[in-house]
C-alpha positions as CSV (number, residue, x, y, z in Angstrom):
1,X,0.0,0.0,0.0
2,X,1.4,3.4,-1.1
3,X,-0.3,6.1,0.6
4,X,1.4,9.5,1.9
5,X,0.2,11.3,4.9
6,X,-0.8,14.8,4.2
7,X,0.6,16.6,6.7
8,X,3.8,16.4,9.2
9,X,3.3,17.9,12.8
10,X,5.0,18.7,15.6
11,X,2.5,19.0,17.9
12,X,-0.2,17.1,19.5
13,X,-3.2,18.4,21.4
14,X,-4.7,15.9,24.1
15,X,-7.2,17.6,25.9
16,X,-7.5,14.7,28.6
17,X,-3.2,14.1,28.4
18,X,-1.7,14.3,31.8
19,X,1.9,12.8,31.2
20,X,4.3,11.3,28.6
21,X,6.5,8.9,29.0
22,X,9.7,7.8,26.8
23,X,11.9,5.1,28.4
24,X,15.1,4.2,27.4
25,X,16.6,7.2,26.2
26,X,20.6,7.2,25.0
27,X,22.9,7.2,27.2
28,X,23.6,11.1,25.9
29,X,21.1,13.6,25.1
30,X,18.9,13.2,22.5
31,X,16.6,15.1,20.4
32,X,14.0,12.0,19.9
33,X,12.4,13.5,23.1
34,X,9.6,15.3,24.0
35,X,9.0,18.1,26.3
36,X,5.4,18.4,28.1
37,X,4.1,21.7,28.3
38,X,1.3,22.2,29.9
39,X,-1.7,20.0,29.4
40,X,-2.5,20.3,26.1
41,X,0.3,20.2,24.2
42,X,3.7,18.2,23.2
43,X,6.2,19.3,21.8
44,X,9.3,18.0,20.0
45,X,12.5,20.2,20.3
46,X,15.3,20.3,18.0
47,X,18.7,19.9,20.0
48,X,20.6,18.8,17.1
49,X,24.0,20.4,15.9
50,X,25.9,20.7,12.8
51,X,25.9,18.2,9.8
52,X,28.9,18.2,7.7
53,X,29.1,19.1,3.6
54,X,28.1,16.5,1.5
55,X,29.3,16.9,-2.2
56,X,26.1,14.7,-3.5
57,X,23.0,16.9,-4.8
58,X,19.6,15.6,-3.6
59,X,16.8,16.6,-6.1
60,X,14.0,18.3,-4.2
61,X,10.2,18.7,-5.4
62,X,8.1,21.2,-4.0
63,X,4.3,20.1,-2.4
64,X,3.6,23.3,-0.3
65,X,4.9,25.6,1.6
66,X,4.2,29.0,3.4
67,X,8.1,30.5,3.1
68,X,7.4,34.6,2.3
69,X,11.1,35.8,2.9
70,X,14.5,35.3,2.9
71,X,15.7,35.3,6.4
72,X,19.3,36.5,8.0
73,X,22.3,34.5,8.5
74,X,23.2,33.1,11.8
75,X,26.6,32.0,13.1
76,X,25.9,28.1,11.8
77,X,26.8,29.6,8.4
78,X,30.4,29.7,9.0
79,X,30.2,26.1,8.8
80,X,29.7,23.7,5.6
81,X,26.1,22.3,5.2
82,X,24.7,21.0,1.8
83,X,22.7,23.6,-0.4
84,X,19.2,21.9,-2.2
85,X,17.1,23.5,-5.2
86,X,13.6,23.1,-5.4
87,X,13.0,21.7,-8.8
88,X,9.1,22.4,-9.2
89,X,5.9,22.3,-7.0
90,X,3.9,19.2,-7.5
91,X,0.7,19.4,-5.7
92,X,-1.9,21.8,-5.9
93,X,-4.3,22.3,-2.9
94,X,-7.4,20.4,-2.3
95,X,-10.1,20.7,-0.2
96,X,-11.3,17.7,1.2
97,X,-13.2,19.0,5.2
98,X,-12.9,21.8,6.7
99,X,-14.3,23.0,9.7
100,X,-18.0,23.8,10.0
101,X,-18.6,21.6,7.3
102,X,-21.6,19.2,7.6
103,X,-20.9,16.1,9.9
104,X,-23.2,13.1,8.7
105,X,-25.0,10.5,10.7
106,X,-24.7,13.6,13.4
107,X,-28.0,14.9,13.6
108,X,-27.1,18.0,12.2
109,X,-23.4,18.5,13.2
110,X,-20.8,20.0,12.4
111,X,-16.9,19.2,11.6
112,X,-14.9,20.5,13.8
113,X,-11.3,19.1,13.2
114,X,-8.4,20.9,14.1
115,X,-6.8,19.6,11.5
116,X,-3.4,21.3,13.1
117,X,-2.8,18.8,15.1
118,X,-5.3,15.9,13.3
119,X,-3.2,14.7,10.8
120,X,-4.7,12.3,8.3
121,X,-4.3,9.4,5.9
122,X,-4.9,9.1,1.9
123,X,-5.5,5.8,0.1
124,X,-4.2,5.5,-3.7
125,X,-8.3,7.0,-4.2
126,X,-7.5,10.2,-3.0
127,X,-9.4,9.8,0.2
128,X,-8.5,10.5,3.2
129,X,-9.4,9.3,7.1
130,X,-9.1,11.6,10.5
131,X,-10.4,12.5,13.6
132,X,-12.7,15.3,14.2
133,X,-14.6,16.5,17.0
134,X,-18.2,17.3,16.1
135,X,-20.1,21.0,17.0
136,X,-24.2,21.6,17.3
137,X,-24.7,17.9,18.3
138,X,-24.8,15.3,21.2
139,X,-23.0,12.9,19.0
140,X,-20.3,15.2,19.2
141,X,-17.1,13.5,17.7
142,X,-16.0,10.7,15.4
143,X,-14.0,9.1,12.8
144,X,-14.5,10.4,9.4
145,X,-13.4,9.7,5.8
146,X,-13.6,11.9,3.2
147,X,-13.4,11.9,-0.9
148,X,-11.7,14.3,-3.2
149,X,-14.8,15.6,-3.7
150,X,-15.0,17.1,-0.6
151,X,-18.1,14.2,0.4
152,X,-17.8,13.8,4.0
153,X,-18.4,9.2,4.8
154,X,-18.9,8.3,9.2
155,X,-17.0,5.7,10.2
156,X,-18.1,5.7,13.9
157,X,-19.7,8.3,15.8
158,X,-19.4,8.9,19.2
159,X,-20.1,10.9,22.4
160,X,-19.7,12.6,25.7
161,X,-16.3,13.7,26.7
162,X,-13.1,13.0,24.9
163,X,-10.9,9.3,25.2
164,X,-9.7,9.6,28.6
165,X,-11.4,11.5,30.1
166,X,-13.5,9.4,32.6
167,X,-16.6,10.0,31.0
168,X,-18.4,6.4,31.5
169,X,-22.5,7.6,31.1
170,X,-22.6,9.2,27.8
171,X,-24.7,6.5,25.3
172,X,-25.3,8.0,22.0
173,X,-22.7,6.8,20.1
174,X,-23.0,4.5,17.3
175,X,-23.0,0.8,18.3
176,X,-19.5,-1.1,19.3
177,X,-19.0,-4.4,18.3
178,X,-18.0,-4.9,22.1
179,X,-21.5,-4.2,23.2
180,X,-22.4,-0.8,24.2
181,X,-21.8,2.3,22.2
182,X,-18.7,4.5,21.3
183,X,-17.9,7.2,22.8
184,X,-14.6,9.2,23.3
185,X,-12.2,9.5,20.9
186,X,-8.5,10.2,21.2
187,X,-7.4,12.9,19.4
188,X,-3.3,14.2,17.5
189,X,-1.0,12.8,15.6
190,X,-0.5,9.5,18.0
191,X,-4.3,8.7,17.1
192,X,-4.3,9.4,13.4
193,X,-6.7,6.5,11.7
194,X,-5.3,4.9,9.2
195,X,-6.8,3.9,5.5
196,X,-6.0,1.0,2.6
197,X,-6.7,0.9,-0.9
198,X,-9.9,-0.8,-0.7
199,X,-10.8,1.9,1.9
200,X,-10.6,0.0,5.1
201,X,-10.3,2.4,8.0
202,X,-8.0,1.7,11.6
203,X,-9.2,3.7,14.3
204,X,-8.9,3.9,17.9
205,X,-11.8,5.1,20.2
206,X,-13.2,4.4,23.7
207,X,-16.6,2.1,24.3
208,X,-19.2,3.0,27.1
209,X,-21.5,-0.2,28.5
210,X,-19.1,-3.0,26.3
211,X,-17.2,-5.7,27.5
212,X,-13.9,-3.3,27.4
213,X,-13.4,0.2,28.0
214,X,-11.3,1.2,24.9
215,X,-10.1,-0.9,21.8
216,X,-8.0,-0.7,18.7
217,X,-10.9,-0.8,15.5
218,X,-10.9,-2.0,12.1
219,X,-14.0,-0.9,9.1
220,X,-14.5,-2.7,6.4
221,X,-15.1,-1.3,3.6
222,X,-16.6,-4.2,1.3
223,X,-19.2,-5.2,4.3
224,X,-19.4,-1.7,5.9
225,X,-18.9,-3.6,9.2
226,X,-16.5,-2.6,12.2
227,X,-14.8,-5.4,13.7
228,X,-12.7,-5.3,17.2
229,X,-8.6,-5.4,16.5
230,X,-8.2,-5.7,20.1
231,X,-9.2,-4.2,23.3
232,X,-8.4,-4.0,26.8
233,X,-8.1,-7.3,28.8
234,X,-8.3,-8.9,25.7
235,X,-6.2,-12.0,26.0
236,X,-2.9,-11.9,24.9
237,X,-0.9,-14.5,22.3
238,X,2.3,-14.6,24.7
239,X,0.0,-15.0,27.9
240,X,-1.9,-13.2,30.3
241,X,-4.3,-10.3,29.3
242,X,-3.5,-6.6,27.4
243,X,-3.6,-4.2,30.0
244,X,-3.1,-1.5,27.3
245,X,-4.0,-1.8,23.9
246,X,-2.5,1.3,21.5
247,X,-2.7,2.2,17.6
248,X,-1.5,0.4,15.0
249,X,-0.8,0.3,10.7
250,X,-2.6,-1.1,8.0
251,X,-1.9,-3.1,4.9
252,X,-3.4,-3.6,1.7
253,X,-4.6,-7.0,3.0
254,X,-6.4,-5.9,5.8
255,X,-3.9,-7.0,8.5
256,X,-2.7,-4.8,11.2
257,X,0.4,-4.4,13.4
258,X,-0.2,-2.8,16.6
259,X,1.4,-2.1,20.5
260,X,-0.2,-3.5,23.5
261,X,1.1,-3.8,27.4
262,X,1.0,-6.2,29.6
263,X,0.1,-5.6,33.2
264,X,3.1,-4.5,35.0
265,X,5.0,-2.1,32.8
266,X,4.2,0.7,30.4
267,X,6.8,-0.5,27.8
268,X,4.5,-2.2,25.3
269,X,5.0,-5.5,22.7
270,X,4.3,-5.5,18.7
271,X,1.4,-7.9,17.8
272,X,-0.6,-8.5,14.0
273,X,-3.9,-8.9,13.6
274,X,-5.5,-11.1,10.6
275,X,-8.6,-11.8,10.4
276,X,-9.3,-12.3,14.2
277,X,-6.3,-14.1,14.7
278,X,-3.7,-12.4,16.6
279,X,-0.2,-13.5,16.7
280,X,3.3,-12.1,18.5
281,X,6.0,-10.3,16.3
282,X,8.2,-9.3,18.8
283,X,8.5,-8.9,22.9
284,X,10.8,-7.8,25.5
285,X,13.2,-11.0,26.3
286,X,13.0,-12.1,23.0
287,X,16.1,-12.6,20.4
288,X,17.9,-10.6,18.8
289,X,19.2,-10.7,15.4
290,X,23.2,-11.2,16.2
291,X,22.5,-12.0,20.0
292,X,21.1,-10.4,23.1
293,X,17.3,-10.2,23.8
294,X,14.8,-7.0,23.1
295,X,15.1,-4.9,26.2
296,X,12.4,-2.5,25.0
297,X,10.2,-2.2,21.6
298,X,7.4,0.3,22.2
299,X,8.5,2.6,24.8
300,X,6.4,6.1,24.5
301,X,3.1,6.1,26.1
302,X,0.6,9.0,27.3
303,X,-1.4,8.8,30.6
304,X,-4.6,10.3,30.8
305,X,-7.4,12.0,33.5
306,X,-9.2,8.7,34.5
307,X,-6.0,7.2,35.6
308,X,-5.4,5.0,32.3
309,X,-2.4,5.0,30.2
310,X,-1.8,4.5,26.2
311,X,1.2,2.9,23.8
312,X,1.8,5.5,21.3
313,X,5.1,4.6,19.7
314,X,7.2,4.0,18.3
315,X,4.2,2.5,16.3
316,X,5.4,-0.6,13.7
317,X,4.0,-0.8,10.0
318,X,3.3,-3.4,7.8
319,X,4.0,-3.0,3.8
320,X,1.5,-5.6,1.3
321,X,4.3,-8.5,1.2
322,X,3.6,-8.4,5.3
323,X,6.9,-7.1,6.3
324,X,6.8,-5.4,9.8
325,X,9.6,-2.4,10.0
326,X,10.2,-1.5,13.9
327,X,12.8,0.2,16.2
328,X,14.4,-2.1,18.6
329,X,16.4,-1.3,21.8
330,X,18.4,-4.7,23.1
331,X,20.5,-6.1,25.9
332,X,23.6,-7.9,25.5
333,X,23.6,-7.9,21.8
334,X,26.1,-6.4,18.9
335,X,24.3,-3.1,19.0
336,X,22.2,-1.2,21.9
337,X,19.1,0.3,19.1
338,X,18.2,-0.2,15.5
339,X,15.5,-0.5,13.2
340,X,14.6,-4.3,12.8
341,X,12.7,-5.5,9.1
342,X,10.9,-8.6,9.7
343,X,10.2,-10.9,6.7
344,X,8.4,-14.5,7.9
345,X,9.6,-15.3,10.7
346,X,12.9,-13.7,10.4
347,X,14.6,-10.6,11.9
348,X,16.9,-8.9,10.4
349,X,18.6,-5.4,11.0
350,X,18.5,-2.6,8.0
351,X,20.3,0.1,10.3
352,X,21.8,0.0,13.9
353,X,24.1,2.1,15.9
354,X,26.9,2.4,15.3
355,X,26.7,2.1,11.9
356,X,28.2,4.6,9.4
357,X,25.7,6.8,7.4
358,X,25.8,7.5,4.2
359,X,27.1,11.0,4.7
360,X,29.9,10.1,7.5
361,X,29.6,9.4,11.1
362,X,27.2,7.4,12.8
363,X,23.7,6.9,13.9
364,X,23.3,7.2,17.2
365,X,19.3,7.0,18.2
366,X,16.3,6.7,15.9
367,X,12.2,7.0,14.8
368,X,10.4,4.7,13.9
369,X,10.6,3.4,10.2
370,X,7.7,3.7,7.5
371,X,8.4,0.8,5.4
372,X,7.5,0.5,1.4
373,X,6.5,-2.2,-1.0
374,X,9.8,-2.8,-2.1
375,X,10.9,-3.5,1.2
376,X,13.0,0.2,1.7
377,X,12.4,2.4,4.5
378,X,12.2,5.8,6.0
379,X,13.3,7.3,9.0
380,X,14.2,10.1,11.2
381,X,17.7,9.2,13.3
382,X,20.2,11.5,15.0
383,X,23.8,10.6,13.9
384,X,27.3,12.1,15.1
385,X,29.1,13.4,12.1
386,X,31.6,13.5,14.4
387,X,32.0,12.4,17.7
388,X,31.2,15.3,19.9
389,X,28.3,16.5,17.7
390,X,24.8,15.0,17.2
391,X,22.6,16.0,14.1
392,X,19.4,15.2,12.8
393,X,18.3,13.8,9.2
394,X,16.4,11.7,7.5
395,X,17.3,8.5,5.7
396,X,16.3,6.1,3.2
397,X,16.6,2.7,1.4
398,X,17.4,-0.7,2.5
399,X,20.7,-2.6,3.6
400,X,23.8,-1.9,0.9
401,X,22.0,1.1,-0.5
402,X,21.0,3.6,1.9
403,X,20.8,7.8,1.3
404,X,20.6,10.8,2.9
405,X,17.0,12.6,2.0
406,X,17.7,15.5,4.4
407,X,19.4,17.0,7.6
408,X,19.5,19.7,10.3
409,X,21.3,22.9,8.9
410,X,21.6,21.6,5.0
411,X,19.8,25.0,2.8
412,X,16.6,24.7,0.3
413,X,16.2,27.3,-1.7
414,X,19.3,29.2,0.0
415,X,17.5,29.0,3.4
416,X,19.1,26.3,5.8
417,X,16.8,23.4,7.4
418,X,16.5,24.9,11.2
419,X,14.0,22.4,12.2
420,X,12.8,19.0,11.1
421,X,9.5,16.6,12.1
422,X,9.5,13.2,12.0
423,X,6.2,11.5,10.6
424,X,4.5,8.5,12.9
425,X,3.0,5.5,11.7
426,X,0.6,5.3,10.2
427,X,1.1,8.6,8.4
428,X,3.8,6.8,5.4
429,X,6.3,8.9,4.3
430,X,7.9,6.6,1.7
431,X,6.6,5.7,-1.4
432,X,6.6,2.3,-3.8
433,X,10.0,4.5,-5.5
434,X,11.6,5.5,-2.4
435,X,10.6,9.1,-2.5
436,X,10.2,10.8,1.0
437,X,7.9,13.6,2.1
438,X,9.1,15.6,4.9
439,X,8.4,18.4,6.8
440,X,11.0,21.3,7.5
441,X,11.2,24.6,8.7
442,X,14.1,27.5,7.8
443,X,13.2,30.4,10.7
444,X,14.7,30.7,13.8
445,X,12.0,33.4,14.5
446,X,9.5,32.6,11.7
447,X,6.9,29.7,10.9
448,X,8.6,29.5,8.1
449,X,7.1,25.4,7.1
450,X,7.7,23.6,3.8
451,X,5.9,20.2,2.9
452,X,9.0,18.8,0.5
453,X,9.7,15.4,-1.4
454,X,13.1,14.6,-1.6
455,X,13.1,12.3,-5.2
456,X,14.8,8.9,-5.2
């Protein structure tokens, strides 16, 4: 499935978000972090440093961007970093929902989506699948999916307060198939939904009167039927039950890979989903490709207002020959982090620290890897170009042929990269060429944003 998120974002709102937790960091700093300000907002900081010159051109294409001015030099220009040219713009802007738009299956409703910080999904169809709260209306929130066309299709409706938030009473919601009715959903990037080809929709939301409080959904498109992924106290393929279930990617055959917990620890597992049959990919004491055991796989989580907690990442993904991309971190083994591609039954690792780069130095932490039908991947890592310096960039491709797309303090368009995002499954950023779409600012002062493509 080749499908590109339409939007890269730093920032998440979670109204009912009362901590965040990331566990194990690198032994030094790191900018694959987050900061919690306040209770509504995270935030991802750039503490990278310089990157040094690379002689290669990368061929840039320009999808949109909001850059108005050419700003002043700062002192990181005395140093060599890589200047880019856009080539040409490639996208024009569509309108597919917008706020105050007409929510169906609502009673009268209307979109509210904050689509700054509700990213969504796009199927090789053009249409797309988000979150949006819901305005004029009891049934006040849901997951949507919407054609090029601008026609606005309910997935599941729900009501009452927001996912997380306590709210048990609130019935109105469409019908769950764990019994009761939906209600709250969770909203920012960590909660996108995610959509196939054949228009199959993944979404997370919380259930009021079911057998479990909050579950990990799949629609179907062909039988317009939502069937349950997994829940909360579901039972689990490696024993016991899933204390926490969180989201999850989707392939063109309808089978999902997704985090869950197990009682005792808010580092979380990888499972897949097919057809109702759940099976393990990978755990904490398992093997390691090369020796040692997984000390930790999904290791990000939110807590929320009722006292409950969420796996949000690093979220795994699934490509259409059923190849599961993931970041690792392992004990005892011939690296301490890496991304991991697993084909059958077999581990293998595409990239690990401390392996070179393909612009000098070495990686030192990374994101989590979108992974293509051709089996290459995406990724946001920090790397040391040398050894007292840790930059940012993101890379591509798969093992013997790997490339830089872009880093921290390289210039488009004469203006250097001050600040890049990294996107989160299930938002792809790669395509079936090996293309990447990536977000980057080039103000210090300035929202300065550009959506780019950095061409294979």
């Amino acid at each position: 499935m080749e499908k590109f998120f339409l939007l890269i974002l730093a920032t998440t709102n979670l109204t009912n978000a009362q901590w965040f937790w990331q566990n194990p960091l690198p032994q030094e700093n790191s900018s694959i972090q987050y900061y919690f300000e306040g209770q509504d907002t995270i935030w991802m900081k750039d503490l990278g440093a310089i990157s040094q010159n690379n002689k290669d051109k990368q061929l840039f294409v320009k999808i949109f961007d909001n850059v108005m001015f050419s700003e002043n030099r700062f002192w990181q220009d005395d140093h060599m970093y890589q200047n880019m040219d856009v080539t040409d713009s490639i996208c024009s802007l569509v309108f597919q929902a917008w706020h105050g738009q007409t929510a169906p299956n609502t009673g009268g409703g209307m979109l509210s989506p904050a689509a700054y910080s509700n990213p969504t999904t796009i199927n090789s169809s053009g249409r797309i699948a988000f979150n949006s709260r819901v305005t004029g209306s009891l049934r006040n929130q849901g997951v949507f999916v919407a054609d090029s066309s601008g026609i606005i299709y309910p997935i599941a409706i729900g009501c009452g307060d927001g996912g997380g938030s306590g709210d048990t009473t609130s019935l109105c919601g469409d019908p769950s198939p764990l019994g009761g009715t939906f209600s709250g959903i969770f909203t920012g990037t960590c909660f996108t939904p995610d959509i196939n080809d054949s228009g199959d929709v993944l979404f997370f939301f919380e259930v009021n009167g079911g057998s479990s409080r909050r579950g990990l959904f799949l629609y179907r498109a062909a039988t317009q039927q939502i069937v349950k992924v997994a829940a909360v106290g579901d039972p689990s393929p490696i024993g016991g039950i899933f204390n926490a279930v969180g989201p999850g990617s989707l392939n063109n055959n309808g089978k999902v890979v997704f985090l869950a917990m197990p009682i005792g620890t808010i580092n979380s597992n990888i499972f897949m989903w097919d057809n109702g049959v759940l099976t393990k990919v990978a755990a904490t004491g398992d093997p390691a490709p090369g020796g040692g055991t997984f000390s930790a796989l999904g290791t990000e989580s939110f807590g929320f207002v009722d006292g409950t907690y969420i796996p949000i990442g690093p979220v795994p993904d699934i490509n259409d020959s059923d190849q599961i991309s993931f970041r690792a971190i392992v004990s005892g083994g011939i690296t301490g982090r890496g991304i991991i591609v697993r084909t059958g039954d077999v581990n293998e690792w595409y990239v690990k620290v401390p392996d070179n780069t393909p612009i000098g130095g070495t990686y030192f932490d990374f994101a989590a890897p979108s992974i293509n039908s051709a089996g290459q991947i995406a990724f946001f890592a920090e790397y040391k170009p040398i050894p007292t310096f840790i930059n940012m960039g993101l890379f591509s491709g798969s093992p013997g042929n790997w490339r830089k797309v872009i880093a921290s303090y390289d210039s488009i368009d004469g203006d250097q990269i001050k600040g890049l995002a990294f996107s989160r499954n299930p938002m792809q950023s790669i395509d079936a060429e090996g293309n990447v779409v990536f977000w980057a600012d080039t103000s210090d002062y300035e929202d300065s944003d550009r959506l780019m493509m950095g061409v294979c």
